[in-house]
DRENZA-653590 format. One record per residue: residue in three letters; z negated, y, x of N, C-alpha, C in turn. Coordinates in steps of 0.2 Angstrom, whole numbers, plus 5000, padded with zeros to 4 digits. Layout:
BEGIN
alaZYXZYXZYX...
***
This chain:
BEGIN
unk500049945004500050005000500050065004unk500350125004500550175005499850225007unk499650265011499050305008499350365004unk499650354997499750404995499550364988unk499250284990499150234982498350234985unk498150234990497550214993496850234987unk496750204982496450254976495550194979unk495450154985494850154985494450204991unk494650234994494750304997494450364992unk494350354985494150424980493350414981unk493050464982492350464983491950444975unk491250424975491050404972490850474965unk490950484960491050544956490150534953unk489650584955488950564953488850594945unk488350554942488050564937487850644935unk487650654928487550744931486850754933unk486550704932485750724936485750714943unk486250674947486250634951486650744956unk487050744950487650814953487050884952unk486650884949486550964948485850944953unk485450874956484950854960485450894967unk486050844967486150864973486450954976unk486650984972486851044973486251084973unk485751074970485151124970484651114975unk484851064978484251034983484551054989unk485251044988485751074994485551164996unk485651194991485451274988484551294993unk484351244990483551254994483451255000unk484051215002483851185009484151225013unk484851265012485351295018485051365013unk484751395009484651455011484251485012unk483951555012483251565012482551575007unk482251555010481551545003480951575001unk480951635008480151675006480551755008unk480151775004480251855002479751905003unk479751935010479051945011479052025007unk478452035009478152125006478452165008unk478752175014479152235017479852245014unk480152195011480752195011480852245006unk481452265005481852335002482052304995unk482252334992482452314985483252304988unk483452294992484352304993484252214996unk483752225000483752165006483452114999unk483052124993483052064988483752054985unk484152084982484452094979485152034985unk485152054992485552004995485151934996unk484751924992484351854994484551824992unk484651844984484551804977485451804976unk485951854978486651854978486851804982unk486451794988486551734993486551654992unk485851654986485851604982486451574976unk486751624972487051624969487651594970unk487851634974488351614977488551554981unk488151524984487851464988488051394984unk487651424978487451374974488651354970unk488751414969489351424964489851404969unk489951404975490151364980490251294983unk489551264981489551204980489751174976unk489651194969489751174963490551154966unk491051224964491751244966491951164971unk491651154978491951114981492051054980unk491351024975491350954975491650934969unk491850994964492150984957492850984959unk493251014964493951024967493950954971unk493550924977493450874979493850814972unk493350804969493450754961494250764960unk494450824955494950844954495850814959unk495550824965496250794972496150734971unk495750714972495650654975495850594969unk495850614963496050564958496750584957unk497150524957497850524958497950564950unk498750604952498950634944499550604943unk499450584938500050544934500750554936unk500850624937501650644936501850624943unk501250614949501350644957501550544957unk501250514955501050434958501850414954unk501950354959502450294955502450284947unk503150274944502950264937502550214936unk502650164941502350084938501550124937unk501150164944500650144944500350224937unk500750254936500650304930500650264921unk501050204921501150174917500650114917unk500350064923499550054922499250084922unk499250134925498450184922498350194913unk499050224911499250224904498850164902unk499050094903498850054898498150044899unk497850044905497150014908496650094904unk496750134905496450194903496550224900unk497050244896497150314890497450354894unk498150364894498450424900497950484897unk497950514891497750564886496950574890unk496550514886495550514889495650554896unk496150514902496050544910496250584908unk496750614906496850694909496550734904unk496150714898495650764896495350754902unk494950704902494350714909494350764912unk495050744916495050794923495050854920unk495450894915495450944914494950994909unk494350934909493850974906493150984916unk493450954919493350964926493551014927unk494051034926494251104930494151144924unk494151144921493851194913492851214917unk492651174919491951154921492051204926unk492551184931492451234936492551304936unk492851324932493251414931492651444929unk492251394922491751424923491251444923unk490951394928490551414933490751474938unk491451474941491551524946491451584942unk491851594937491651654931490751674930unk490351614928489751634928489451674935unk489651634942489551674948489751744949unk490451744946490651834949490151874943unk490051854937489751894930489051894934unk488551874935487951874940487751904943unk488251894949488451954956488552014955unk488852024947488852094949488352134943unk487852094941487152134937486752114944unk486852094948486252074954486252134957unk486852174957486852214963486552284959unk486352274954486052324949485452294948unk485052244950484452234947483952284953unk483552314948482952354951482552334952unk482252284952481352254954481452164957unk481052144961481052094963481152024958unk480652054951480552004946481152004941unk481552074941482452074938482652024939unk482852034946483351984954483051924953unk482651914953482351874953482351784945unk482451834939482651804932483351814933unk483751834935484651854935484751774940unk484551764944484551724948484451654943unk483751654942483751584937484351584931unk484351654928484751604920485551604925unk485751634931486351604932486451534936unk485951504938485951454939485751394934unk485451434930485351374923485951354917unk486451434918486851424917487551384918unk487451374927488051324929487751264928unk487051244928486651174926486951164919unk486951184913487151194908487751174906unk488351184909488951184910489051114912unk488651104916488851024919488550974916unk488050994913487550934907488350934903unk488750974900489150964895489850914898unk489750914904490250854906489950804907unk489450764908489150714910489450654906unk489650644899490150604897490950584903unk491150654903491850654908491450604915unk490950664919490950624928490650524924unk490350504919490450434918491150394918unk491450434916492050374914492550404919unk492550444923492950444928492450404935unk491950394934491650334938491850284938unk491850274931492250194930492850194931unk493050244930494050244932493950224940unk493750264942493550274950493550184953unk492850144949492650084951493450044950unk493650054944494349994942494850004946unk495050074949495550084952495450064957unk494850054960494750034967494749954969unk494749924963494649854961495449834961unk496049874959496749874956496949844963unk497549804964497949764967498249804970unk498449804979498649844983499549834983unk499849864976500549824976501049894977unk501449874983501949944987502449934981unk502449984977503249964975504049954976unk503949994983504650014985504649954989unk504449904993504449874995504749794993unk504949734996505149674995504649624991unk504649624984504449594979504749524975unk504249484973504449434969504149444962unk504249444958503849454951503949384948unk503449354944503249284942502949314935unk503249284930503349304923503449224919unk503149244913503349194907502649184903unk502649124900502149114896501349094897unk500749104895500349074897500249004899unk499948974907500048904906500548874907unk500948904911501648854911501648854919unk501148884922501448884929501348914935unk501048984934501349034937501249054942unk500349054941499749054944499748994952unk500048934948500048884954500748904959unk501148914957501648934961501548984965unk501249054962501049104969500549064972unk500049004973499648994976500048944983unk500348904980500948874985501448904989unk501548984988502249014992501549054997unk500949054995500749144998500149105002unk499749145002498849155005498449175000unk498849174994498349214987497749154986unk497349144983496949114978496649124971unk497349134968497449164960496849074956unk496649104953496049054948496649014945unk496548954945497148894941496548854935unk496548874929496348824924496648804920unk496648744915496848714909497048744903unk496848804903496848844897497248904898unk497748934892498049014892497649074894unk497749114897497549204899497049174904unk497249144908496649154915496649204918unk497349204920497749264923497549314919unk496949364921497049404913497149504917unk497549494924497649554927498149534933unk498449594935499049584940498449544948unk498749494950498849474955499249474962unk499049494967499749494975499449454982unk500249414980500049384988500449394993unk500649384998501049395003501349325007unk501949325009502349265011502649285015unk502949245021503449315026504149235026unk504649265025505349245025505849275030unk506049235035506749295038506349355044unk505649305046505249365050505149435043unk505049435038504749495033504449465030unk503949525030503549505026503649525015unk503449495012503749475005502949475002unk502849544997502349554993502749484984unk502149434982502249404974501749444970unk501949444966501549494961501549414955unk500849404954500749364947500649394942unk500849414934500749424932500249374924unk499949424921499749404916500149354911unk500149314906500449254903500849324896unk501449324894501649374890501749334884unk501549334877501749304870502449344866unk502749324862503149324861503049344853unk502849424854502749464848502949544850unk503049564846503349654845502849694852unk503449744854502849774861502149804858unk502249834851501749864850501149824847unk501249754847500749724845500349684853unk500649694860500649664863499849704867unk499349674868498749674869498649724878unk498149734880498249774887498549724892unk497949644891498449604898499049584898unk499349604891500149574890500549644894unk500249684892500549754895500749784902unk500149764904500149744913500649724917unk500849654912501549614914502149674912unk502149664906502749694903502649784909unk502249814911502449874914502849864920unk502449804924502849784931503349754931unk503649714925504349714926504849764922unk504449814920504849854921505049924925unk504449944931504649974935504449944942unk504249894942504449854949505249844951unk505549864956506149834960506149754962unk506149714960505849644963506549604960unk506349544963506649474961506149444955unk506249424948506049404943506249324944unk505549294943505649234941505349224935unk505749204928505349174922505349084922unk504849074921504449014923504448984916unk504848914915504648884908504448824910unk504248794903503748714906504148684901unk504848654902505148594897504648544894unk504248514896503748484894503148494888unk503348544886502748594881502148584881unk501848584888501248564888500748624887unk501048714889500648754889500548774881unk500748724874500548764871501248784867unk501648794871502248824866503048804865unk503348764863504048744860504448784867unk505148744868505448764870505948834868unk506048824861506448894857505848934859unk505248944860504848974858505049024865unk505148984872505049004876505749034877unk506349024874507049054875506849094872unk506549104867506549174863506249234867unk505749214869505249264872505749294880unk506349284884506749264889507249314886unk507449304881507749344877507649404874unk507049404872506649474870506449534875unk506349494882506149534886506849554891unk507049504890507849524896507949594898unk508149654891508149714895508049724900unk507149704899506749724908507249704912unk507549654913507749634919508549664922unk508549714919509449744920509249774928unk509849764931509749764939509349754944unk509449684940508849644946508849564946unk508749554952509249484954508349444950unk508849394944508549334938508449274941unk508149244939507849164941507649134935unk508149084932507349054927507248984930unk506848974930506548894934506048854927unk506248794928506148754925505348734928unk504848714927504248694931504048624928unk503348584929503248534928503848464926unk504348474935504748444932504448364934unk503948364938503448294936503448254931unk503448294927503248234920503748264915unk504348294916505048274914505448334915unk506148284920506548314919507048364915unk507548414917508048424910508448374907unk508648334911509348274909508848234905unk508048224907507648174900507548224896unk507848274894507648294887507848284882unk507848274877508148264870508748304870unk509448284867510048334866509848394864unk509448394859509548464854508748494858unk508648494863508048534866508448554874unk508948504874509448534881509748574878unk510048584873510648644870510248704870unk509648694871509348764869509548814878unk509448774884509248794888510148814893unk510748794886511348794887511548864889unk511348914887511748994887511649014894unk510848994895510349024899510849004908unk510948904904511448894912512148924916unk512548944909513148964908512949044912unk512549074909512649144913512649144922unk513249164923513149194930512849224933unk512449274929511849324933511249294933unk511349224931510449174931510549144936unk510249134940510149064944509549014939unk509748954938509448914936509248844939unk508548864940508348804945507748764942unk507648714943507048664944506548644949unk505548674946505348634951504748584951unk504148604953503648554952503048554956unk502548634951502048644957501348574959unk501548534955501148484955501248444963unk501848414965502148374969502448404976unk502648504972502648504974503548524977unk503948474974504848484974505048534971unk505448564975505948604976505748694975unk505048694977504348754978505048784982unk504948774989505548814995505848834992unk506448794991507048804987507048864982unk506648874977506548914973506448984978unk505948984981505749044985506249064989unk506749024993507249044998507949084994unk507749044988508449064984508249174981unk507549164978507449224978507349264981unk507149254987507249304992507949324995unk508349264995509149294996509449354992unk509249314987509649374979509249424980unk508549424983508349514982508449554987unk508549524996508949545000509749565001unk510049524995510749534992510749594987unk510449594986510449654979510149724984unk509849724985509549774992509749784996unk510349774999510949785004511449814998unk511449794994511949814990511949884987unk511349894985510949954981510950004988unk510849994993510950045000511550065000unk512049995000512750035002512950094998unk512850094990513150134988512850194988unk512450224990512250264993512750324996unk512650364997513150415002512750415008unk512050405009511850385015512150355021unk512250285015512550235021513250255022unk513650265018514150295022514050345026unk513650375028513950435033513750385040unk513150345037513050275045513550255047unk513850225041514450175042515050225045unk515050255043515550325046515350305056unk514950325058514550345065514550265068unk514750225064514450145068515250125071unk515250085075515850065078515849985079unk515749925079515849865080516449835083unk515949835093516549825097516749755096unk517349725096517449645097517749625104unk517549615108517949595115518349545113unk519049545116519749515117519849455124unk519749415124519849395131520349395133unk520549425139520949455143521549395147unk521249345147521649285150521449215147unk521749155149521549075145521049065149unk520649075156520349035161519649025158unk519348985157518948985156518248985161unk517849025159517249025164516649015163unk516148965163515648935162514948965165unk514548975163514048995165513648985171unk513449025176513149015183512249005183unk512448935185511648915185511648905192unk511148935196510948915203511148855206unk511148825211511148755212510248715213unk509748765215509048745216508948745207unk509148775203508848745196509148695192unk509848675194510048615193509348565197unk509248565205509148515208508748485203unk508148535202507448555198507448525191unk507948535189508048485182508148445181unk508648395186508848325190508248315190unk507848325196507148295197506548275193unk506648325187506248315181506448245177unk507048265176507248195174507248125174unk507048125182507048075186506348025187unk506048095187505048095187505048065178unk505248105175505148065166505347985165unk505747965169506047905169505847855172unk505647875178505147815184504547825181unk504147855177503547855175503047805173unk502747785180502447705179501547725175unk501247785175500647795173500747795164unk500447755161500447715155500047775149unk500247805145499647855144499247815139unk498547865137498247825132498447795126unk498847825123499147805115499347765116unk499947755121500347705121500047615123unk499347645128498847595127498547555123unk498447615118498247605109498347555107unk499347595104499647545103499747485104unk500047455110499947395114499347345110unk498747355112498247325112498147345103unk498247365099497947365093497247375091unk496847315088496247325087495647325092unk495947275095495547245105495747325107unk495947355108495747455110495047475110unk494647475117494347515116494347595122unk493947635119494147705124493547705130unk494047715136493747705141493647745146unk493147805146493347865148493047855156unk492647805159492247805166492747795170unk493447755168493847735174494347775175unk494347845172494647875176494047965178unk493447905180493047945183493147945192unk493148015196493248005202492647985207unk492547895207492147875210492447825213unk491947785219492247715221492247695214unk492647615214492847585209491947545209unk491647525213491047495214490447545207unk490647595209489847635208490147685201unk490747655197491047685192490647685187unk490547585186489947595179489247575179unk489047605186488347575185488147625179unk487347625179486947645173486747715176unk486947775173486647845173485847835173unk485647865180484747865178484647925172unk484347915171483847965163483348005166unk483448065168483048135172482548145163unk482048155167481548195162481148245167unk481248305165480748355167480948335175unk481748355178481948335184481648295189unk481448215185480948175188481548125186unk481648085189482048015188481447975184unk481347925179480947885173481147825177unk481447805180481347735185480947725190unk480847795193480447785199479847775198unk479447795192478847755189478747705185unk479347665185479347595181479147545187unk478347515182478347445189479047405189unk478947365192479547315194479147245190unk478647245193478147165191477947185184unk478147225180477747235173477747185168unk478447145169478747095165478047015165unk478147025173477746965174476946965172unk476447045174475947045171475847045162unk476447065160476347055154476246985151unk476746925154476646865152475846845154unk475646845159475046845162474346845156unk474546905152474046935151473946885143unk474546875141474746855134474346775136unk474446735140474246685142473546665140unk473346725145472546745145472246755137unk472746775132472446825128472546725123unk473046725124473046635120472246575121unk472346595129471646555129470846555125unk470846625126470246655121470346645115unk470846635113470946645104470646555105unk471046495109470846465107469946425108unk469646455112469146465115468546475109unk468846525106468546555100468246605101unk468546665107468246705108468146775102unk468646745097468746815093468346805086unk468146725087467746715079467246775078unk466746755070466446815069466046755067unk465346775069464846745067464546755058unk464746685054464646705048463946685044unk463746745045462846725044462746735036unk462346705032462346695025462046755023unk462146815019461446865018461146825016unk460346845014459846805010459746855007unk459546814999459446844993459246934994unk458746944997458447014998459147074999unk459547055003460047115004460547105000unk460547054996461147054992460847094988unk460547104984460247144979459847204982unk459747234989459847284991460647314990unk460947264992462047304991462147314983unk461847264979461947294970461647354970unk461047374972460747434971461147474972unk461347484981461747554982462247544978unk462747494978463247504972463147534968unk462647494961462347574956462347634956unk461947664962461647704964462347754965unk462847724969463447754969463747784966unk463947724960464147724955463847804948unk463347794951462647864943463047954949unk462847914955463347984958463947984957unk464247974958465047984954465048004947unk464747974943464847994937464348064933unk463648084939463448154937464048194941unk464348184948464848224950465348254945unk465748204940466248224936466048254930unk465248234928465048304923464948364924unk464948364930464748414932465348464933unk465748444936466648474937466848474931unk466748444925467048454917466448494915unk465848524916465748574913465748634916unk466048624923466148704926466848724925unk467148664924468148664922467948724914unk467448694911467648704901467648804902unk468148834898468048894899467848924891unk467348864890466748904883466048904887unk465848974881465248994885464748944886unk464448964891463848914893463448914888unk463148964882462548964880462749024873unk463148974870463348984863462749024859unk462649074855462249134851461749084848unk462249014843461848974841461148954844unk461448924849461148864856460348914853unk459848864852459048864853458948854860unk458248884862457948884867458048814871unk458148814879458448754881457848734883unk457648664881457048614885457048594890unk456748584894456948544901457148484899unk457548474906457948424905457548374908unk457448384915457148324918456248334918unk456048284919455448254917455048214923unk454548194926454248144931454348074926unk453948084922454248004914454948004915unk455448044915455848024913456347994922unk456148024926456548004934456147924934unk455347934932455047854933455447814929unk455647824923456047774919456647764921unk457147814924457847804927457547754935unk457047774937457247734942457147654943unk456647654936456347584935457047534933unk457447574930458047554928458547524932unk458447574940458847544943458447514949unk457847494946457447424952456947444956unk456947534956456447534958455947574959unk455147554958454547564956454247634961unk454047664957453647744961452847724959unk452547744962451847734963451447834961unk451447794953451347854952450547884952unk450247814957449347854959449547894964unk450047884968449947894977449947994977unk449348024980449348084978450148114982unk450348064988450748124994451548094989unk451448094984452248104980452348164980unk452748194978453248244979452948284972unk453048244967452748274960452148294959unk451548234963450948254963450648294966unk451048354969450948404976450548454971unk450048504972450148544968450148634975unk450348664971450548724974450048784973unk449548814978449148874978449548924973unk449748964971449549024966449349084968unk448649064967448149124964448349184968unk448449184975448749244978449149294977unk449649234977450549274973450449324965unk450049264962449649304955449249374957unk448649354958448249434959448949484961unk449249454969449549534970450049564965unk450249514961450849534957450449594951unk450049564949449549604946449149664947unk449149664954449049744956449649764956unk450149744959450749794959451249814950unk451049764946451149804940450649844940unk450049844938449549914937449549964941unk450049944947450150034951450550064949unk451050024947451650044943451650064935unk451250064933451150084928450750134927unk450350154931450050254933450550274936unk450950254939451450294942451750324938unk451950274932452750284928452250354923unk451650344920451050364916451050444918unk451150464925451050524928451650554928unk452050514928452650564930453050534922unk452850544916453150534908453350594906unk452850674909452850714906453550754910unk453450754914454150774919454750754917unk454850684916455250654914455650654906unk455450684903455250664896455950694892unk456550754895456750784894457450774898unk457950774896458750784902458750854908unk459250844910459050914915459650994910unk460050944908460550994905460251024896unk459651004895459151034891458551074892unk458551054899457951124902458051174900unk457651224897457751294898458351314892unk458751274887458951284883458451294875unk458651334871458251344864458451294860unk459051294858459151234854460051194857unk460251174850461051124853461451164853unk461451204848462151274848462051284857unk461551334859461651354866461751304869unk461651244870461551184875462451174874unk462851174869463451164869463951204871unk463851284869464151344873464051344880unk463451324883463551334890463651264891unk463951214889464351174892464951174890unk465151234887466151254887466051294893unk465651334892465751384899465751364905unk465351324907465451284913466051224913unk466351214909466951164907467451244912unk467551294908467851344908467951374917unk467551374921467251394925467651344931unk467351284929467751224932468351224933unk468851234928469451244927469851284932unk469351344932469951384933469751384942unk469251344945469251364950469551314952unk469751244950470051204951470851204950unk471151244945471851274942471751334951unk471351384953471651394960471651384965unk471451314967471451274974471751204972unk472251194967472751154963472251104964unk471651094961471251014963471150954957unk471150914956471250874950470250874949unk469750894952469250894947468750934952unk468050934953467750974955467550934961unk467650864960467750794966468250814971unk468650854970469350824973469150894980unk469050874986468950894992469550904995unk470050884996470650894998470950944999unk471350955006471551025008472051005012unk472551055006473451025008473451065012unk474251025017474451065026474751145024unk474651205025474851255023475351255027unk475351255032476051255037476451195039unk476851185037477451115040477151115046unk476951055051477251045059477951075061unk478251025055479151015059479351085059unk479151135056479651185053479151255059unk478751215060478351295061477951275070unk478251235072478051225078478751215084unk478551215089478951245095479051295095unk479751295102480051365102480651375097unk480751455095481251445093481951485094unk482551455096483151475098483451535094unk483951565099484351615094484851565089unk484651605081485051565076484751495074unk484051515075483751425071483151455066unk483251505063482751525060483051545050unk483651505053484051545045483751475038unk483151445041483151395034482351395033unk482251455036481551465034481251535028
***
């Protein structure tokens, strides 16, 4: 494609919050911001005209930017003024753009209308409001395109998306019904990888791949499957098709499938062939037959070949046969189309006045030979000798190469890469030593390992029979067997308090439901005596040193607990009267005052907080007054203009 089609090249067209962000932020940032006390009412009034202008300039370039950058229909190729017609609304775009530049005029209007009340405003706070409503003015202006910059984003994204097809360039166009074909053939002749399924409208948009013939290189254009109905009933993907054959300069192939497997009758497929032909006035024709795998023309039935009889008889058709399936007669079809559009394109030059003034200027000498002698051509005698020689070395050639070894020997073939390793023939296939960590792994193999190992196994036979391995099988007596039941039980009661215990910390209801009565103790001395009598065995419950029978001193813990409530309770006694009252009730008469002076204090807070911008009377924080970046180093002549 040309950079004059180059349409993914168009800048990205922003949203309007995204356009009046960028412009205003630009505005703050390249011009100046503070206003100080000295300044003259002349030097205000340049501040804010600085601003104005600044801001109506950006606007202007990046709206003119948009405006160029999107192709205009009259300037571009018919074909691609004609897809954009169908893919877009010729009408929608050029409203679009022309409410762009409607956008633009007047903004530039709003800036000179501003500019010149600015240079008449008298006080800081005039200049100052003149400046905002003309800026809220162009913001204004551009909130009412923000429909337009969306849908020429989406123009933007599809055009960029759109197939790179030269039109002036060497073209094949592939044309016909849904499913008959078409798709698989461009994928056969090119590099494309056009999607091939079982079903109508895969294709549901122009297609290009490239194939080089004759050293040139050859753009195929796939086009959409086209029905065979009135143009204006004919939908956008039928349109696509139908635009490129009619202002593509290409070689036309219409593709049918004798076999009616896409769907549609043979009449059906003359008819539509017929309907469309117009398009094809001055331009070298092809109809090809395809899925000629599963039947040929000569198998068709009489009265389904009669149909395809006119089609053969025209001279301006080539009528061929192929078969994207197998595969036959694919070349053929492509060599024959690129002839006829290289024949039509020489042809379409010559008549030209161009070529004639060439042909005029050109000469085509023919040398005549001058005598009958004939004179063969002078080759050296050293590169005779030289090719003599080679031919003589190809002929005595006694080293047997691998393949031919292959062959010979058939399955007994095996590849034997060490004999033609450059070694003595002795030391070709001993065994590679195995380096670990650049240590040789044989130099600490014993040698005698084999033999101690037999030794050792020998040894180990003797014992077994000896009975060195037996285990002495001592009988328990009653007493420990029924010590091993116990622990088993005892196991057994532990595992099973374990899992109630993990099922009541698992349950996510409350532990001690509102109902739930006071909880009694669970465990008991009677009752640990009974569990354990249960499982064999007896506690002696005179003996004083059990664990239950301990008893534990007191009285001390008690007394002192008992003085330290009774301090605590003269304490709290003396100090009731002090306490008796809130602190934001002291000193108040009644509730009305106690509530005014807690507005006024609300009131107070406010405003001291509204003048140190602080979120509460908590809030400690103390913003940076001075930038670092902006306000430190030195500064050079001309780096002060952004402050």
């Amino acid at each position: 494609m040309t950079s004059q089609y180059n349409f993914k090249k168009i800048a990205v067209v922003p949203t309007y919050t995204d356009f009046v962000d960028i412009i205003l932020s630009k505005t703050q940032r390249k011009t100046p911001t503070v206003i100080h006390k000295q300044y003259s009412i002349n030097r205000i009034r340049q501040f804010y005209l600085r601003k104005v202008r600044f801001t109506q300039s950006n606007f202007h370039e990046r709206l003119s930017q948009i405006i160029q950058e999107f192709p205009k229909l009259e300037d571009v190729h018919p074909f691609y003024a004609d897809l954009m017609n169908v893919l877009y609304d010729k009408d929608h775009y050029k409203l679009a753009l022309g409410q762009i530049n409607t956008a633009r005029h007047l903004i530039d209007n709003i800036s000179k209308d501003y500019s010149r009340l600015l240079k008449f405003g008298d006080s800081l706070y005039r200049c100052k409001q003149l400046k905002k409503a003309a800026l809220g003015r162009m913001v204004t202006v551009m909130k009412r395109q923000a429909s337009s910059l969306k849908y020429l984003e989406q123009v933007r994204q599809h055009l960029g998306r759109l197939p790179s097809i030269d039109p002036n360039t060497r073209t094949i166009l592939v044309c016909g019904f849904p499913n008959v074909g078409k798709s698989s053939f461009v994928n056969k002749i090119t590099r494309a990888d056009v999607e091939v399924q079982p079903y109508a409208f895969t294709t549901k948009s122009l297609y290009i791949g490239h194939t080089d013939y004759n050293y040139m290189r050859w753009q195929v254009v796939d086009t959409p499957g086209i029905l065979d109905h009135p143009l204006e009933q004919r939908n956008t993907i039928e349109m696509q098709a139908i635009t490129a054959l009619a202002h593509l300069r290409a070689a036309v192939l219409f593709i049918s499938d004798p076999s009616e497997q896409c769907g549609h009758s043979i009449e059906e497929q003359v008819n539509l062939f017929e309907n469309i032909r117009p398009l094809f006035v001055n331009k070298p024709l092809l109809f090809v037959l395809n899925k000629t795998d599963i039947i040929r023309l000569e198998d068709l039935p009489s009265h389904k070949k009669e149909l395809y009889d006119p089609i053969r008889k025209d001279p301006d058709i080539c009528f061929l046969e192929m078969s994207t399936m197998s595969e036959e007669g694919i070349m053929a079809v492509k060599q024959e189309a690129c002839e006829r559009l290289l024949v039509h394109r020489i042809e379409n030059k010559m008549r030209t006045k161009r070529a004639e003034d060439f042909i005029s200027r050109l000469h085509v000498a023919i040398p005549e030979p001058r005598d009958d002698k004939l004179r063969m051509p002078f080759i050296p005698e050293k590169v005779l000798a030289k090719k003599m020689s080679m031919e003589v070395v190809g002929e005595n050639r006694k080293k047997k190469l691998e393949r031919e070894i292959e062959e010979e020997m058939g399955d007994d073939y095996i590849l034997d890469l060490k004999k033609h390793y450059d070694l003595p023939e002795d030391f070709k296939y001993d065994i590679i030593p195995e380096i670990w960590e650049g240590k040789n792994i044989a130099d600490y193999i014993d040698p005698d390992i084999l033999k101690k190992l037999e030794d050792l196994e020998k040894e180990e036979e003797l014992r077994e029979k000896a009975g060195f391995y037996n285990e002495d099988s001592e009988e328990e007596d009653e007493e420990m067997v029924r010590v091993h039941e116990l622990a088993n039980q005892i196991r057994e009661k532990k595992k099973l308090l374990k899992l109630e215990s993990r099922i009541k910390k698992a349950s996510t209801k409350p532990k001690l439901p509102r109902t739930t009565p006071g909880m009694k103790r669970a465990r008991s001395v009677s009752g640990l005596r009974n569990k354990m009598r249960e499982l064999g065995v007896e506690i002696d419950a005179e003996n004083p040193n059990t664990n239950f029978n301990r008893s534990v001193s007191r009285s001390g813990v008690a007394a002192k607990k008992a003085r330290l409530d009774s301090a605590a309770r003269q304490r709290s006694a003396s100090r009731s009267v002090s306490r008796s009252r809130p602190r934001d009730e002291m000193g108040v008469k009644n509730i009305e005052m106690k509530e005014k002076l807690r507005k006024v204090g609300s009131k107070a807070q406010k405003r001291g907080n509204a003048k140190y911008s602080r979120k509460g009377e908590g809030d400690r924080h103390i913003s940076v007054k001075l930038p670092k970046h902006l306000f430190s180093g030195k500064r050079g002549i001309g780096k002060t203009d952004r402050r």
